[in-house]
C-alpha positions as CSV (number, residue, x, y, z in Angstrom):
1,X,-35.2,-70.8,84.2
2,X,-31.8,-72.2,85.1
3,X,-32.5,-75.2,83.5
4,X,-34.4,-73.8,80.3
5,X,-31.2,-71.9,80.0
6,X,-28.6,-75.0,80.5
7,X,-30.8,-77.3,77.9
8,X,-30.7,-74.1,75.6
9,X,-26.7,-73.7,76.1
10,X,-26.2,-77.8,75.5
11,X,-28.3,-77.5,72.0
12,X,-25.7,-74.4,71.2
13,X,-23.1,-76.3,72.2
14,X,-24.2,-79.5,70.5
15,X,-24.8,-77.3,67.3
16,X,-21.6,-75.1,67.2
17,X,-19.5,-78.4,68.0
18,X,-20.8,-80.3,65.0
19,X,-20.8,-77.2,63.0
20,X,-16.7,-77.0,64.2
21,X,-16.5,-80.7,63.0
22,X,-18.2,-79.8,59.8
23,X,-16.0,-77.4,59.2
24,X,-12.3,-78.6,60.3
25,X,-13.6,-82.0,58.1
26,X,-14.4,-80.0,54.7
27,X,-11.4,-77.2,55.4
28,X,-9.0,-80.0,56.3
29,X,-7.0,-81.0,53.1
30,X,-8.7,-78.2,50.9
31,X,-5.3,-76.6,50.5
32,X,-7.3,-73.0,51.6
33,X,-5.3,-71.1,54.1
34,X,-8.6,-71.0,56.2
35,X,-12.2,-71.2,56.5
36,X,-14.7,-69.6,58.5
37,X,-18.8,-69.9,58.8
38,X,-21.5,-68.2,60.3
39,X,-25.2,-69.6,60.6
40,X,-27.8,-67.5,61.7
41,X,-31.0,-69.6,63.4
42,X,-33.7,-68.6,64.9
43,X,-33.4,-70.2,67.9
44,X,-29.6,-69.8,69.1
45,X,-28.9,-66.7,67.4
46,X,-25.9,-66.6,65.3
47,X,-23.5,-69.8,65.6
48,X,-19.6,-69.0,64.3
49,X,-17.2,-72.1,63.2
50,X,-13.1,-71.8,61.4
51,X,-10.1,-73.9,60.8
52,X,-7.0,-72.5,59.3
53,X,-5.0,-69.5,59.2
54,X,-7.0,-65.9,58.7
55,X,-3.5,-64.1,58.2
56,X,-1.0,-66.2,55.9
57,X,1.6,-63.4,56.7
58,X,1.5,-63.7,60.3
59,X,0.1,-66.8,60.4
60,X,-2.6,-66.0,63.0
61,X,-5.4,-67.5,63.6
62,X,-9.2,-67.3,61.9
63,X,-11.5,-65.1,64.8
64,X,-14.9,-67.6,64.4
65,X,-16.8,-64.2,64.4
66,X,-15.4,-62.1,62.1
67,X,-16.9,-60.3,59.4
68,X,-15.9,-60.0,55.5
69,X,-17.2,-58.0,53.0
70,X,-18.7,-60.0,50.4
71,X,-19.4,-57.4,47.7
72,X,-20.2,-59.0,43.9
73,X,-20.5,-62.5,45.8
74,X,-24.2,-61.6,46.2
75,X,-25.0,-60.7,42.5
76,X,-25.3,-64.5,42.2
77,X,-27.7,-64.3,44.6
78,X,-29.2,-61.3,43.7
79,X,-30.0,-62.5,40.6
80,X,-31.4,-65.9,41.6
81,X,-34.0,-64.3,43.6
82,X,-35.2,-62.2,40.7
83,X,-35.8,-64.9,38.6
84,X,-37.0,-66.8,41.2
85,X,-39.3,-63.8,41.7
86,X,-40.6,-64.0,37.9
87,X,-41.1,-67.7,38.0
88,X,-43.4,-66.5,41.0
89,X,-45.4,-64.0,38.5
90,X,-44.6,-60.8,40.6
91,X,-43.2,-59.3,37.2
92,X,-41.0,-60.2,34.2
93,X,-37.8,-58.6,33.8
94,X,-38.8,-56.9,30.9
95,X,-40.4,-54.7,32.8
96,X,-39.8,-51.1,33.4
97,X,-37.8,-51.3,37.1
98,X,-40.1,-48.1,37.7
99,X,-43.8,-49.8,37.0
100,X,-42.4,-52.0,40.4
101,X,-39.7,-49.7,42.0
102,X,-40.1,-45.7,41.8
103,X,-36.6,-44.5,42.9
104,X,-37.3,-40.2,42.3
105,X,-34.6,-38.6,40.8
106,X,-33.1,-41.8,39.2
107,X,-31.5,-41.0,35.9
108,X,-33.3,-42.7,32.8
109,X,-35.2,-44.0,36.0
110,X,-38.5,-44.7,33.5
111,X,-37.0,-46.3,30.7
112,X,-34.2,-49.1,32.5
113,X,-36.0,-52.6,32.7
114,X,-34.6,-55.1,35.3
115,X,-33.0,-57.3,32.2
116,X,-30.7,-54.4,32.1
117,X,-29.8,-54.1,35.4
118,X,-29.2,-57.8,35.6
119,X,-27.0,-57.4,32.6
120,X,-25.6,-53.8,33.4
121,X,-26.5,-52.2,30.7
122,X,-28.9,-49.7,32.5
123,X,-26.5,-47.1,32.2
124,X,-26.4,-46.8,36.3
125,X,-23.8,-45.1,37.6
126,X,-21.6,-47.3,39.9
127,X,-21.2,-45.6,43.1
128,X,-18.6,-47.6,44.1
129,X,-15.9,-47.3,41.3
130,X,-17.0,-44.0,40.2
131,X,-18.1,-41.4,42.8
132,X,-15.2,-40.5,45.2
133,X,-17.5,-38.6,46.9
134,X,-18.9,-41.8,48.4
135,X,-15.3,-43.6,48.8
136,X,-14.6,-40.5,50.4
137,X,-17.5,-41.0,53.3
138,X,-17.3,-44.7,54.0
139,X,-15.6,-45.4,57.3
140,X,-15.4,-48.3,58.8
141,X,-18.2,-49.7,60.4
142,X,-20.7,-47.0,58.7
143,X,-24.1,-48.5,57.1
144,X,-25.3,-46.2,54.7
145,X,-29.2,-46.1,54.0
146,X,-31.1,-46.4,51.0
147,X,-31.6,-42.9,50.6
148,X,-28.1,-42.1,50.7
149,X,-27.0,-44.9,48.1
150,X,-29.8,-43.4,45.8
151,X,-28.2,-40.2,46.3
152,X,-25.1,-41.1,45.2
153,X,-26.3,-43.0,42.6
154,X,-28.4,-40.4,41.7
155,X,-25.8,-37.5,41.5
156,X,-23.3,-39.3,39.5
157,X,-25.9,-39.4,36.7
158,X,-26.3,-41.7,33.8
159,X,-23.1,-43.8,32.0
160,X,-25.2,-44.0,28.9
161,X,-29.0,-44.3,27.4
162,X,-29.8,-47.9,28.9
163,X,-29.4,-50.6,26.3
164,X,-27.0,-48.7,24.2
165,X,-23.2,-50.2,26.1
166,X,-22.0,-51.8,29.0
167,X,-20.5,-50.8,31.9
168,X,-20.1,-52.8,35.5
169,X,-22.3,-51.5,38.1
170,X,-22.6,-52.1,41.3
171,X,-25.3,-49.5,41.6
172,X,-27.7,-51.5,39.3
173,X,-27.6,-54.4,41.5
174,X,-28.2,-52.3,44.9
175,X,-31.5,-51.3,42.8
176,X,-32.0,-55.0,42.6
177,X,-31.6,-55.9,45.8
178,X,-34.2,-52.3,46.5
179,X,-36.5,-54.1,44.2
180,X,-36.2,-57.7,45.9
């Protein structure tokens, strides 16, 4: 057991070290204050590498593990997948969101197609720019549930009738990411 552990703790090693060196290479000369990565594997868990500064007022250092907040970073990706999900034939994104996705109580929850979320013209409330009643319960740390996104989302109502404007909405792409 000893042993599995020691070759198990040399492959981490071996890994994180030439993910450090990966890193420090590509940050090195990027003119970016700093850099940080985590990998997630399925074999040595999660594996943290940075270079640089993570403060450029106090000039302290990157903590390998730390954890940012990526927010509309993932729309990219959110989006990706759901046209990666119609080339597959599990629907077209014309499609009512609620012939794949029942979400009770959603406002205009029937009639919004997953084009519109993409595009933000569902009409979704965004529960993050426009509800203070969830700015007002998000504390550090806290994960909220589906359930309690939907609520919110559900209680600020509809923007508009889907189709008819646009407005930014983070709330559209959470259903997304329900959807996915």
């Amino acid at each position: 057991l000893l042993l599995l552990c020691s070759i198990m703790f040399v492959k981490a090693q071996t890994f994180q070290q030439k993910l450090q060196t990966a890193v420090t290479n590509s940050w090195s000369g990027s003119g970016l204050p700093g850099v940080s990565v985590a990998v997630s594997t399925p074999n040595l868990g999660m594996v943290y590498a940075s270079a640089g500064i993570g403060n450029v007022y106090t000039q302290s250092s990157i903590l390998s593990n730390t954890q940012y907040r990526i927010a509309s970073a993932t729309k990219n990706f959110t989006a990706t997948l759901i046209m990666r999900l119609q080339d597959a034939g599990y629907f077209n994104i014309n499609d009512k969101l609620s012939q794949h996705l029942v979400i009770p109580g959603l406002p205009n929850g029937s009639t919004i197609t997953i084009k519109q979320l993409l595009q933000h013209t569902a009409g979704v409330g965004d529960y993050l720019n426009g509800s203070s009643a969830f700015i007002n319960a998000a504390v550090p740390d806290k994960i909220f549930t589906d359930a309690e996104i939907v609520g919110y989302i559900n209680n600020m109502g509809a923007s508009f009738t889907p189709g008819s404007s646009y407005e930014y909405s983070n709330a559209g792409f959470y259903l997304l990411g329900m959807l996915i």
